[in-house]
N, C-alpha and C positions, 0 to 999 in steps of 0.2 A: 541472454547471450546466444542462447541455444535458438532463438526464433530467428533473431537478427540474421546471425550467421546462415542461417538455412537459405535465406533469401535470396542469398548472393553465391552462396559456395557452398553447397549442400556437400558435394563429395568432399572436398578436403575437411570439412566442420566433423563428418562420420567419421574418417580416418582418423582427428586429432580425439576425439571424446573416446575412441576405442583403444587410443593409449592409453587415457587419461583411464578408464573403465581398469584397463591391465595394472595399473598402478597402485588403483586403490583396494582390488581384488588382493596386491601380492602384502600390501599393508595388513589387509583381515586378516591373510593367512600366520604373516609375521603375530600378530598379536593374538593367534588363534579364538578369531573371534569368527562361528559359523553363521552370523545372522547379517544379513547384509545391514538393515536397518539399525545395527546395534552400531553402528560406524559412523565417527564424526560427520559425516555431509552424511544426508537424507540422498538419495539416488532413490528416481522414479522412474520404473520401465516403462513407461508411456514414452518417456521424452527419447529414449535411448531406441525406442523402438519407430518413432515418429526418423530420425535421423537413417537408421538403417534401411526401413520402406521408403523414406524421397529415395536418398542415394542411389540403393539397390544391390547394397556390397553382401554376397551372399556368403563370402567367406568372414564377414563381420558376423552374419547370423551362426552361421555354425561354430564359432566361438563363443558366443553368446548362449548358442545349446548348452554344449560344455562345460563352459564355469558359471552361469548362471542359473539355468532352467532347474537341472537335476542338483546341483551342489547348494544353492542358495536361496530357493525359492518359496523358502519355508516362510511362509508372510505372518505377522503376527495380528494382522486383522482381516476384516472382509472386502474391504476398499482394497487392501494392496494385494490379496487374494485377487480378483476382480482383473485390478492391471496386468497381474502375470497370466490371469489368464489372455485378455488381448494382446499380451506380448506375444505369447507362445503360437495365439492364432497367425499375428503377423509372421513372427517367423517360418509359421509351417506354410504359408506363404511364397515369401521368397525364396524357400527351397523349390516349390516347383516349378517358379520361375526360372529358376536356374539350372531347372530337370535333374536333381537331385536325391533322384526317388530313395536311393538305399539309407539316407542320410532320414528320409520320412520315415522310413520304416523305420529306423533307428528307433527314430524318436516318440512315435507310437508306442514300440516296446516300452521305452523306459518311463517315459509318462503312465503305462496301465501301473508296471512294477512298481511306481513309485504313489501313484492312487490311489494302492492297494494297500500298502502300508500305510500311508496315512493315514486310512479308513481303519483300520487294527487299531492303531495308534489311540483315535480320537475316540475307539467304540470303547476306548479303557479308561487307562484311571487316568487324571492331570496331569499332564506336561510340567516337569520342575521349572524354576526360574521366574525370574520377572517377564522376562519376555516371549515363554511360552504359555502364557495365561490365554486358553480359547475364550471368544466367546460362544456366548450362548448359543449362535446362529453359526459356529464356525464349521463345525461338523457337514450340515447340510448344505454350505454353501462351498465347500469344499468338492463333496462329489458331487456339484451342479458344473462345479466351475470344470473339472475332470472331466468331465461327460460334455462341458463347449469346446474343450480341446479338440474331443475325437470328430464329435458333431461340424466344427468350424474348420478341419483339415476336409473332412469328408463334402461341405461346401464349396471348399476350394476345387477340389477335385471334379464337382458337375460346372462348376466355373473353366476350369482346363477344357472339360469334356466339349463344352460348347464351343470354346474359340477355338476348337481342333477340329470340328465338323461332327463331331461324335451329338447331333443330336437327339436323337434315341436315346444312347446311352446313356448321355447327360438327364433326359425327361426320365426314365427309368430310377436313375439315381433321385433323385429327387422323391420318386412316390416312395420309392423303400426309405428313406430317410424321416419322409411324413407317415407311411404307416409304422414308424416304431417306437411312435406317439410321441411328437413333437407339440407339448399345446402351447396356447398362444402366451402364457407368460413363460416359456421357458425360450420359445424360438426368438423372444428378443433378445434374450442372451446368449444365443448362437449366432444371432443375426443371418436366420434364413432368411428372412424377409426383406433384406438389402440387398442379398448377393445376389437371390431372384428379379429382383430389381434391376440389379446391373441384366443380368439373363435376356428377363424381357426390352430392356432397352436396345441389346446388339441386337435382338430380332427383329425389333422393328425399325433399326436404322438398313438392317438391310433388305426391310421392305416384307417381309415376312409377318402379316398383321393378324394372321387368323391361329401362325404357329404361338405368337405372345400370346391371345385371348387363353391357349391354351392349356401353356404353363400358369396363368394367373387363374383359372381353371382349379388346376391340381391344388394351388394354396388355399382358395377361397374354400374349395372341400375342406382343407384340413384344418380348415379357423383360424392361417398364420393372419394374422391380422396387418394387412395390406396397406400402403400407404395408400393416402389419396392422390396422389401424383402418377402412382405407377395405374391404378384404375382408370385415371381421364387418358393419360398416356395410349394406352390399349383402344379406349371406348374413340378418342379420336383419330388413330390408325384406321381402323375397321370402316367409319363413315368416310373415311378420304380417299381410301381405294372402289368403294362402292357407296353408294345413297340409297338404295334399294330397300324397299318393305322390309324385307331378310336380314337384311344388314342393320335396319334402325333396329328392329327384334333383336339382334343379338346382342348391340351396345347394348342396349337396354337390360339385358339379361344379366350382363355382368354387373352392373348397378345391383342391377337387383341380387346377383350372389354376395356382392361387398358386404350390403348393408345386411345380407342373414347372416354371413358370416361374422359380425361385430367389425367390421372392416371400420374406418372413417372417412368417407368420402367427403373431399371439401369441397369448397363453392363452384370452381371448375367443373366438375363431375356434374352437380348441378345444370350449369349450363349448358355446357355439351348437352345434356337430355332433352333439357326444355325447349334450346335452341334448333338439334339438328333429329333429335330422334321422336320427339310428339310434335304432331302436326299440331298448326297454330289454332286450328279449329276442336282440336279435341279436349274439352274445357274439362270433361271426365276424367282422362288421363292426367290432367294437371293437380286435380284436385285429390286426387286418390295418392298421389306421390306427395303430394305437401301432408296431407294428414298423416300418412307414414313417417314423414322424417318428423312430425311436431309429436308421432309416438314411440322414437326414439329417443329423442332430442337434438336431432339435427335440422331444427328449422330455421335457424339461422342462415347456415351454409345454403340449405333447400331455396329462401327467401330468396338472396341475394342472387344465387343463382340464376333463374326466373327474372329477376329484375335484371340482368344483366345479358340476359338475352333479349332484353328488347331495345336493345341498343344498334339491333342489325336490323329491325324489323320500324326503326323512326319511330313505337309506339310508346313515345314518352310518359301517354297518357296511362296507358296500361299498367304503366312501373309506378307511377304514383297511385294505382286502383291496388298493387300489391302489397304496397306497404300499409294502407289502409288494411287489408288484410291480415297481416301481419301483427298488428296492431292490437285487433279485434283476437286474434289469436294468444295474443299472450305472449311474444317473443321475448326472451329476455335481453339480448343483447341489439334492440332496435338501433344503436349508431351505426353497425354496418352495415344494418338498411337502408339507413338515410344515406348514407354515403355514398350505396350502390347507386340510388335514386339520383343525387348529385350528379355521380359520372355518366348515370345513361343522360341526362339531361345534356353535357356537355359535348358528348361525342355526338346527339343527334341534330347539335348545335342550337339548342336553347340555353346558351349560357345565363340569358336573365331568368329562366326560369330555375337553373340551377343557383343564383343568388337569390332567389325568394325562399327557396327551402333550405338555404344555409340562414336568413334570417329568420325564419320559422322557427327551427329547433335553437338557434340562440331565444328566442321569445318564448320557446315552451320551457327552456332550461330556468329560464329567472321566474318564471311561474311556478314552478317543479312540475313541470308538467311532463317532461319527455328530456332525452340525453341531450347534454352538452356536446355543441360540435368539439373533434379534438382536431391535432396536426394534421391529420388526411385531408379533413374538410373544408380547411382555411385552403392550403397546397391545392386541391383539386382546382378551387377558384382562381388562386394566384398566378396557375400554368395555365390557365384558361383565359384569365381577362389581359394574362401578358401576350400573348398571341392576338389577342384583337388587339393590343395598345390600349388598353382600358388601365390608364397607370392607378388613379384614382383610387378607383376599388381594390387593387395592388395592394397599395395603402393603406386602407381599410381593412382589410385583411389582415393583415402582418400586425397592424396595432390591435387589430383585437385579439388574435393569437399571442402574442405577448402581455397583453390585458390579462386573459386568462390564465394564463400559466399555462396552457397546456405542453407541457416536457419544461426542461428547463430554455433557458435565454439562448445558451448557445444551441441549442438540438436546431431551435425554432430556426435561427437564423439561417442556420446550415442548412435546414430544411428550405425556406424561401431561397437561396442562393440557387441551390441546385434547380430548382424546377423552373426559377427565372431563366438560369443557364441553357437548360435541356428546351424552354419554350421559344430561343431563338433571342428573348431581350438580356443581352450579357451588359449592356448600359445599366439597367437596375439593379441585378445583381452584385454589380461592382458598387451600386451606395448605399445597397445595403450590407455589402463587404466592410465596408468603410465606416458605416453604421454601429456596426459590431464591434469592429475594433476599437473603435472612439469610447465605446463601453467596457474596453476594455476585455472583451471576449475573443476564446480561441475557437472557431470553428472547426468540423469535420474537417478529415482528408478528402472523402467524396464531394463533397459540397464544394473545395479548392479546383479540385481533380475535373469536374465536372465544367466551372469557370474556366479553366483553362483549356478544355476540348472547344466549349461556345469560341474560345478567343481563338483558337486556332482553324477553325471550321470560316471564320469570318476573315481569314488572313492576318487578325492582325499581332505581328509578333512579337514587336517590342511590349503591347499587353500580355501575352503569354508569357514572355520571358521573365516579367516582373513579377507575373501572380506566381511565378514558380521562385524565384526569389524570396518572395514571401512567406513562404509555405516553410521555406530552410531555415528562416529568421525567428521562426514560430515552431521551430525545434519538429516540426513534421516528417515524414521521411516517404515523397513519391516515391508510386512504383517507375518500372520501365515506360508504362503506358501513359505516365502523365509528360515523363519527359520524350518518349516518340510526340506527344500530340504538340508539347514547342517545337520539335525539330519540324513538323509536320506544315506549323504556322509561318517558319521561313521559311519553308517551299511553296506556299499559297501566297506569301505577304506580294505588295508592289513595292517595298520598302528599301528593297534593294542595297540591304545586311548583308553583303555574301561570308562575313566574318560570325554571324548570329549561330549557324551550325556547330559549325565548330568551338564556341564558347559552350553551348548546351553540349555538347561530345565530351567533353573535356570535362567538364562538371559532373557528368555519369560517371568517368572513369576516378576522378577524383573520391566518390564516395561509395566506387564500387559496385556502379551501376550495373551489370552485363549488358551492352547496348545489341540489341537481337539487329535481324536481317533487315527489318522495317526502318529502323532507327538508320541504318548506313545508306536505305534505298532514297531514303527520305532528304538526310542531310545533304547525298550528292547530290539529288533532283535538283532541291535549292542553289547548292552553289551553278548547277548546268543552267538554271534559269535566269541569274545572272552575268552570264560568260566569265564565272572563276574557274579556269580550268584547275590554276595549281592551286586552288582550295579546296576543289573534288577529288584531287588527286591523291591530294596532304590527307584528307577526314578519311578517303578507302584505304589508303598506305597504314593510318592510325588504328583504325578499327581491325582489320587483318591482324597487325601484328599481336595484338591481343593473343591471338590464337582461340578465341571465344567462336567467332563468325565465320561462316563459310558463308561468302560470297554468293548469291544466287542469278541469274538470267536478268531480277530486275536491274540487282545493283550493278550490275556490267553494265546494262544498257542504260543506265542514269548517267553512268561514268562517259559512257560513248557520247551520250548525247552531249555533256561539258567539250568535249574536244570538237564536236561539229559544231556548236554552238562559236565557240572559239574561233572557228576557222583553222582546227588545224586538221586536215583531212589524213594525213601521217600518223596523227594521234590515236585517230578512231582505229583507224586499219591494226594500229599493233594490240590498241588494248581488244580489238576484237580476237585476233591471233593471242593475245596470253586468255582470253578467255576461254577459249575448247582446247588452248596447252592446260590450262585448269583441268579440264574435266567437265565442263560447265558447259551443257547443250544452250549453244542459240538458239535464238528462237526466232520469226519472220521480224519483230521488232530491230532485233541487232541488228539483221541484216540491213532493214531498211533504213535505221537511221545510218548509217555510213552512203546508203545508196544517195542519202540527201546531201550528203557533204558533196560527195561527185557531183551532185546535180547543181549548187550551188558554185561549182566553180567551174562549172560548162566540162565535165571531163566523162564526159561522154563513151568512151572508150571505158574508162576505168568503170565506169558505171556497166556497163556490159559484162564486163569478166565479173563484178560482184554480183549482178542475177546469175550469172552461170555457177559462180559459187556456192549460192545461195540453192540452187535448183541441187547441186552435187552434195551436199551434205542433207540432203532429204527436205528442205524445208519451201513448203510452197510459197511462191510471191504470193502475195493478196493485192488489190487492187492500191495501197498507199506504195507499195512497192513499184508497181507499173508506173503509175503517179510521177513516181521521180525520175523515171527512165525519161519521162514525156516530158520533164521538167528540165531536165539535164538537154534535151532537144530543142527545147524553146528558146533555153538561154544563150546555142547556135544559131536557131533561126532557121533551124532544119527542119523543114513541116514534113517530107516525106521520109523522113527515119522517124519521126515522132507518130504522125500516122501508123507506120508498120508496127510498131510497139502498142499501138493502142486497137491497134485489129487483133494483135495475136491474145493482149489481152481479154478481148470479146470470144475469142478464138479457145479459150480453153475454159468458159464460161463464168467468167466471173464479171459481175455486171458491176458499169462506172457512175460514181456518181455526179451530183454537179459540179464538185470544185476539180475532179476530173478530165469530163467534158470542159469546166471555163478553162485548164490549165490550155488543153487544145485550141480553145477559139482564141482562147488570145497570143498564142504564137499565130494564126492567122491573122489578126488584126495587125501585130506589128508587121506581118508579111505584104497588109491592105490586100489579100485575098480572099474577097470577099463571097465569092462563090465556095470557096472551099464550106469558109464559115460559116451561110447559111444550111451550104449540104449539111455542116456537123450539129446545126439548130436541129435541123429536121431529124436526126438520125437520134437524139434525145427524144423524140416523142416517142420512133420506135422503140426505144428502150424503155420505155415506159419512167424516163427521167425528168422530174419538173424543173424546167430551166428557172435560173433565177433571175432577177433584173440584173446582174454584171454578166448574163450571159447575152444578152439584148446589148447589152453598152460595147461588149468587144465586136459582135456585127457591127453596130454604129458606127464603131472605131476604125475596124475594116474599111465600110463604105468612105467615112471621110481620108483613109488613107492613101484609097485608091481614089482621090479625087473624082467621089461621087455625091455630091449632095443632095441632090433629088431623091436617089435612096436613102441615103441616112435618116434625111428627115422622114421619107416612109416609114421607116422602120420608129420613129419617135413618134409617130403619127399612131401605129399599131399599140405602144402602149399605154397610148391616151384615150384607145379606144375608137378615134375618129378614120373618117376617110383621110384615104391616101391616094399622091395625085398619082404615083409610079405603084403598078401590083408587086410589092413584097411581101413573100412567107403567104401567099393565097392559098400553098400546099395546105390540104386540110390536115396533115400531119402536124403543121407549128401550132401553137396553138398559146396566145398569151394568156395566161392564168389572171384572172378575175383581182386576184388578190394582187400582182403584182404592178406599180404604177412605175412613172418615172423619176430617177432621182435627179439631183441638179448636173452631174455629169453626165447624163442621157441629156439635156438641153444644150451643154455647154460643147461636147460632143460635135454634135448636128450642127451647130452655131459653126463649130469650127469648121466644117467644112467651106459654106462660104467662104467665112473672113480668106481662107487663104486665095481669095477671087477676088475680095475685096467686094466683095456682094452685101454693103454693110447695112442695105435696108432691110434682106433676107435675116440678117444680123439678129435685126434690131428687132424684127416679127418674132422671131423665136422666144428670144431674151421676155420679149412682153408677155409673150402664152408663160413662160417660166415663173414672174411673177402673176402674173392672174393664177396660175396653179399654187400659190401661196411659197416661191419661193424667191429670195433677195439675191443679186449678183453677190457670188463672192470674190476674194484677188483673182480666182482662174476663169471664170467670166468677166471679169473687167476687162482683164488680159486678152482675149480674142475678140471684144469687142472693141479696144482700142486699137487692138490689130490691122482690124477692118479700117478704121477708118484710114490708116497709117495707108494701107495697100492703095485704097480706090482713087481716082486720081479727077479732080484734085481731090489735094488732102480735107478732109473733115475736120479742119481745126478747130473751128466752132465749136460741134456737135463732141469732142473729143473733151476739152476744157469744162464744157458743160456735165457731161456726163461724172466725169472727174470729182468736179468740182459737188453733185450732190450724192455720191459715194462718199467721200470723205465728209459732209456735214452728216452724213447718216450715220457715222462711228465704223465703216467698213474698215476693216484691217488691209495696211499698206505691206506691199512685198516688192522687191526688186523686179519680178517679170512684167507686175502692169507699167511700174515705170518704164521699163526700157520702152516697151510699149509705146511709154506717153512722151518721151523723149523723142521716138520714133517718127513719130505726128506733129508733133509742137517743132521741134527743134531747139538745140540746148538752153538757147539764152533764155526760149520763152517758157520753157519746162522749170528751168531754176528761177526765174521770177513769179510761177505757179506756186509751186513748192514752195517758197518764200513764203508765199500770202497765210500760207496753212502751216509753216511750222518745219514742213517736212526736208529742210535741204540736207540733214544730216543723214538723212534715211537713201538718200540718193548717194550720200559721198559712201555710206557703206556699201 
């Protein structure tokens, strides 16, 4: 109960058990019974301590001093000895968390005072009762556990020291603690060797790599025996701020104090060495460090390591020359050799060569000849051949891991789901989900968890929602993060649920979910991506009231974007105003998506006072903001207000890109100003901006607007490469990109220039360069070809019918523009006796 509840409501779960603590306390006292353990329910301070550390209630803990520590703490073995003593470190904990000092001091006192007696106590004759029977070991492990009181407050204190700045004082504290002989089996039971851990880690997140090497330094002197984590940690700081001779020297040093110190350096540590600190030529330095660890017994870790560096180096060959070594050496745990060898094989992309040595060691295993592959080795393959689509060997795999047992049926399976999941094929996954079930097996939560990210990563969310169904059916209980990753999937799906949110929301709060900032930024995205305003509106209104979530900058601007999306420009504006009546700084986002609704409804003006808005509450436009200004321009048709906006944005140096520049040219094309729009082609070279082919199509569009066809087709002519009969864009500034050709609107374009001359042989040249370019008329080339013939006088009825007529044996798709088109030409009676022939007279009456 005590876990459940932690997950969800840690404070209220503290505060109800610390009644519940008061109750059973005042029961002892009623039956004057001084042994806590002598009391119907078994209470274990670990778990009463685990509740008060999440919480953080520091007035729990000094209640906890009080009737607990000094009154009750008499344990009647070693184990429960043990827990009070990690209670009491916790607690002296949260006291200085909560700056507490006199309340430490207290307790200092009363823990020596009460030490001291016990020590009297125990150095005498036997405790009466049943349940003061010591044992044997109780004595001594009584003033060990005393002495990690003092020892584990006094940790906490170089722990304060350093998050205060105090690092001197904190480094000082520390050697006085190790010179007053802290050895290596005692300081695990004070756990210096974690809290330094934590030490070294804030220093090297704030970058500080040579101050880590040299608290890990002071430990490796005193022989606290080091994790291997906190060594690579260190060793790969130091190579990442510098690569220098000096610096491989120094990593290296610290290796080499670990391993005097009885440290245990894992296979990490390893590698980092091999990989970044001996050069690849120094066959010396390789061979003197493996024999070192094979006279420790770290040759395992040594092996792999080494073989895992050559994973950066493509020297696949090498890693299989090391485990022949290895070999020859004597290793005793050779499978995480092969293994290593496996993964370098795969990452340097010989995955066949990495199934020849998975078939190897199955062939040396049935020999007895060498280790059986286990679950790593079948997985490594399974993530590997599922990323090529090598389903087959998939296959193979999973049936021979089930063959063998290796773990049980469900581990395995949970095991292949997941890394089919994490390799991209969530189709497999799911039958061997299905798989499992049919046998009646429960898989991991991971392995579900991990299905349903693939499913959500892929959009697809009616899969998501079901695997998470499943999961509830199967008595499982997702975290937050499984249900963020559905809500996640209707934001990506094309499925077009806008109700899908909102069921997964609902469901969180139903079993007590806490839905975080992600989960509401996420749910509203989705309903904004399919214009549910009052769905985004409903899931923010739902989530809020909670009173769990504060709102963040995204989830406003998710929310904003449903109202612009919508069309309600009203909308965005107030939810933007209850946003900083929030508290809730905008950011260039907010602003901008509101400046899009204005530009979307041609409000031009309102779009003005929102950059001036925008500019007054300190927040720079960036170029998607100008963007819309120039957009909100276009959709007047005002080139020189959109111009000025897009100078000033050059003007205060922020450079545009191409859908920028195309937002400009093509308020020039619909203007058919087409000087304007070559000047603004040109003015992209200067800006060192690579125009795109719809930046060539709105010039084109231009020229045919301003009834220029000789240019247009110039300009079609430039990205086909060939001569052109009119010089367009000779400025050596244009310059068309190699890579960019013509689309079928760049033909159809140009084409229209004619037709509207009725130029239908100019037409009809183009239309043929379009197919010999390997592209087929579609309805909007029909359309301006049938145009053509409609204009030129006489009509091209012939050539009209014809043209018509092997469009449609070709399977071309029919729309109402070519007909009017072909109505236009024909004339009705002969158009409706056309249409006849093919089918199509209902396609006309629509």
């Amino acid at each position: 109960f005590i876990q459940l509840s932690l997950r969800r409501r840690p404070r209220c779960t503290a505060v109800a058990l610390h009644h519940c603590f008061i109750q059973l306390h005042l029961t002892l006292v009623r039956s004057q019974t001084t042994h806590i353990h002598s009391a119907p329910m078994a209470f274990t301070p670990g778990a009463f301590t685990q509740v008060v550390a999440i919480a953080g209630l520091a007035s729990v803990a000094l209640w906890a001093v009080d009737e607990f520590v000094f009154e009750l703490a008499d344990a009647s073995n070693e184990r429960n000895l043990l827990e009070w003593g990690t209670f009491g470190a916790f607690l002296i904990g949260l006291l200085f968390m909560s700056k507490r000092t006199q309340h430490m001091s207290s307790l200092k006192g009363k823990l020596s005072r009460k030490s001291a007696a016990q020590s009297g106590e125990r150095s005498g004759q036997k405790r009466t009762g049943a349940n003061r029977q010591p044992t044997p070991r109780l004595e001594k492990s009584s003033m060990d556990e005393s002495s990690s009181f003092f020892k584990s407050a006094e940790v906490y204190e170089i722990v304060r020291a350093c998050q205060s700045g105090d690092l001197s004082g904190a480094r000082e504290m520390l050697r006085d603690l190790l010179r007053r002989g802290v050895s290596p089996e005692r300081s695990a039971g004070i756990d210096v060797a974690s809290a330094a851990h934590s030490i070294i880690e804030a220093r090297l997140a704030a970058g500080h790599a040579v101050e880590a090497s040299g608290w890990m330094h002071d430990l490796l002197t005193a022989g606290v025996p080091v994790a291997g984590r906190s060594v690579h940690a260190v060793m790969d700081a130091l190579l990442s701020e510098d690569a220098g001779e000096a610096t491989r020297r120094q990593a290296e040093g610290i290796l080499v104090a670990a391993v005097s110190a009885a440290a245990t350096p894992d296979a990490s540590c390893f590698h980092c060495l091999f990989e970044r600190c001996l050069p690849p030529s120094d066959a010396l330095g390789v061979e003197v460090w493996l024999q070192r660890a094979v006279d420790r017994g770290d040759a395992v870790e040594a092996f792999v390591g080494l073989i895992r560096s050559k994973s950066q180096t493509q020297a696949y060959q090498q890693a299989e020359t090391w485990l022949s070594r290895a070999v020859q050496a004597g290793v005793s745990n050779l499978l995480s050799v092969h293994n290593a060898v496996i993964q370098v094989c795969i990452r340097t992309g010989n995955v066949d060569r990495a199934k020849h040595w998975l078939e190897t060691m199955e062939r040396q295993a049935e020999e007895g000849g060498g280790p059986a592959p286990n679950s790593l080795s079948y997985s490594l393959l399974v993530a590997a051949c599922a990323e090529r689509g090598d389903a087959s060997y998939v296959d193979r795999c999973v049936a021979a891991m089930l063959r063998a047992g290796r773990g049980s049926q469900s581990a395995s399976y949970s095991a292949v789901v997941k890394m089919l999941a994490r390799a991209g094929d969530p189709g497999a996954a799911r039958r061997y989900l299905d798989e499992a079930q049919g046998r009646g097996l429960v898989l991991e939560l991971e392995a579900l968890s991990a299905l349903v990210a693939a499913a959500a990563k892929a959009g697809t969310a009616s899969v998501a929602e079901g695997l998470l169904g499943r999961m509830l059916r199967q008595g499982l209980e997702p975290d937050a993060a499984t249900y963020n990753a559905v809500v996640l999937a209707h934001a990506r799906s094309q499925e077009g649920d806008s109700r899908g949110p909102g069921r997964v929301l609902q469901l969180m709060l139903d079993r007590q979910i806490e839905p975080t900032v992600a989960t509401l930024a996420a749910a509203v995205h989705a309903c904004a991506r399919v214009g549910d305003r009052e769905g985004a509106e409903a899931i923010f209104q739902r989530v809020v009231d909670t009173g769990k979530v504060s709102p963040d900058a995204v989830c406003y601007n998710a929310l904003i974007n449903a109202y612009v999306k919508a069309g309600d420009v009203a909308g965005a504006e107030r939810r933007l105003d209850a946003m900083i009546a929030e508290g809730v700084e905008p950011s260039v986002v907010s602003y901008t998506t509101v400046l899009h609704a204005y530009a979307r409804s041609g409000l031009v003006e309102a779009a003005e006072r929102g950059m001036k808005r925008m500019r007054a509450g300190g927040v720079a436009p960036n170029v998607v903001s100008y963007s819309a200004l120039v957009q909100a321009c276009v959709k007047l048709g005002d080139i020189p207000r959109a111009e000025r906006w897009f100078q000033e944005m050059r003007s205060v140096g922020l450079k545009a890109n191409a859908v920028c520049y195309g937002t400009l040219l093509d308020v020039c094309a619909k203007a058919g100003d087409w000087t304007r729009a070559e000047r603004w082609l040109a003015a992209m070279e200067e800006d060192d901006v690579t125009p795109t082919v719809v930046c060539f199509n709105n010039v084109i569009n231009a020229c045919t607007k301003a009834s220029q066809p000789l240019r247009a087709e110039a300009w079609l002519r430039r990205l086909l490469k060939q001569p052109t009969a009119v010089p367009v864009g000779e400025d050596p500034k244009i310059i068309v990109p190699p890579e960019i050709t013509p689309t079928r609107q760049s033909f159809t374009t140009a084409a229209q220039a004619y037709a509207t001359t009725g130029s239908c042989g100019d037409v009809e040249r183009i239309f043929a360069d379009m197919q010999e370019f390997g592209m087929a008329l579609d309805e909007f080339s029909l359309t301006v070809l049938l145009s053509a013939y409609s204009r030129v006088r006489p009509r091209r009825r012939d050539r009209a019918r014809y043209v018509f007529e092997e469009y449609v044996k070709g399977g071309g798709k029919i729309t109402q523009p070519p007909l009017r088109a072909l109505r236009s030409c024909l004339g009705v009676q002969q158009c409706t006796a056309l249409l006849a022939d093919f089918g199509l007279q209902q396609v006309l009456d629509r």
